[in-house]
N, C-alpha and C positions, 0 to 999 in steps of 0.2 A: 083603657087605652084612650076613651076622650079626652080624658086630662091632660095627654105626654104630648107634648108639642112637635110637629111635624122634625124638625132638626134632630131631635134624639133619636125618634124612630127610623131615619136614614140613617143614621151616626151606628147607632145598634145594626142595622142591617150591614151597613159597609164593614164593621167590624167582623161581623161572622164571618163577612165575606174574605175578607184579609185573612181571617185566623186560618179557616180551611185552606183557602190558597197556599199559606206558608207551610202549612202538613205535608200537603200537595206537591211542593217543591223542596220537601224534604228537609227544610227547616226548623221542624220539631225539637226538642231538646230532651228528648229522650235518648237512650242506645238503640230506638225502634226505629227511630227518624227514616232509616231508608226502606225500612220493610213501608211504610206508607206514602214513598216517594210514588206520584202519578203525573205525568209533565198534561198528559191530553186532561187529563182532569182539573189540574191546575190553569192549564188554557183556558178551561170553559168559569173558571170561577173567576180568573182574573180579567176576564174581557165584560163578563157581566160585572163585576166593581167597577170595570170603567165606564161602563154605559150609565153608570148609579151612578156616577161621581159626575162622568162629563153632566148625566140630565140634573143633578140636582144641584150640583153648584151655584148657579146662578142666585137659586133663591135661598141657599144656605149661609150667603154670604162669603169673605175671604176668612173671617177666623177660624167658622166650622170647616172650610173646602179644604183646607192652605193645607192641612194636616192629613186628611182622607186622601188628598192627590200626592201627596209624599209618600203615603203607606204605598198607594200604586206603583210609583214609581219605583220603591226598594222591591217588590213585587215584580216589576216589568224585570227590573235587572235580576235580581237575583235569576228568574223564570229563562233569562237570556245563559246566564252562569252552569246553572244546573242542564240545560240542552247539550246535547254530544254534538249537534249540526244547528247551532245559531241560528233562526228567524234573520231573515235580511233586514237591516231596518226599515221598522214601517210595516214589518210585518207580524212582528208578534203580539201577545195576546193583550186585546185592546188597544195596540199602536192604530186602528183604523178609525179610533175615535177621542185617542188621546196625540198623537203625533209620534214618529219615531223617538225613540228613547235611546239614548244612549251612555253609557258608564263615565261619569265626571271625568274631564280631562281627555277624553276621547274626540279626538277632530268629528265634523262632522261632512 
């Protein structure tokens, strides 16, 4: 690990984090996909990617961030898509540190 430079080892970390999240929102691409749909699960995964992303951004640069806050945001929507009763915006998971999220083309 002393070798791997700080940006891969967030990049790797946010990644796990995205992969689980999208299990989590039932996203998988198995036939099991819904047997491991967990929305409260998903919440806690996808609010910690945001706190990794909103803290590490800064020092990751726009090339590395540009990409990890897009994975969030298909993340935040999707997590919006798959809810029976919608988060208000602003209020779902990581919206308190990434700002309301809304589905392209959607007023705001």
């Amino acid at each position: 690990m002393a070798d791997v430079p700080a940006v891969e080892i967030v990049s790797a970390a946010a990644i796990h984090l995205m992969s689980a999240a999208a299990v989590k929102c039932g996203l998988a691409e198995d036939e099991d996909a819904a047997e491991h749909k967990d929305l409260d699960e998903a919440r806690t995964l996808i609010t910690a990617l945001a706190g990794l992303v909103t803290a590490a951004a800064p020092a990751l640069g726009h090339h590395h961030a540009a990409p990890l806050r897009d994975g969030l945001r298909s993340l935040q929507l999707a997590f919006r898509e798959a809810s029976l009763v919608p988060d208000a915006p602003g209020e779902g998971p990581g919206e308190k540190l990434t700002g309301p999220v809304y589905p392209r083309g959607a007023g705001r």
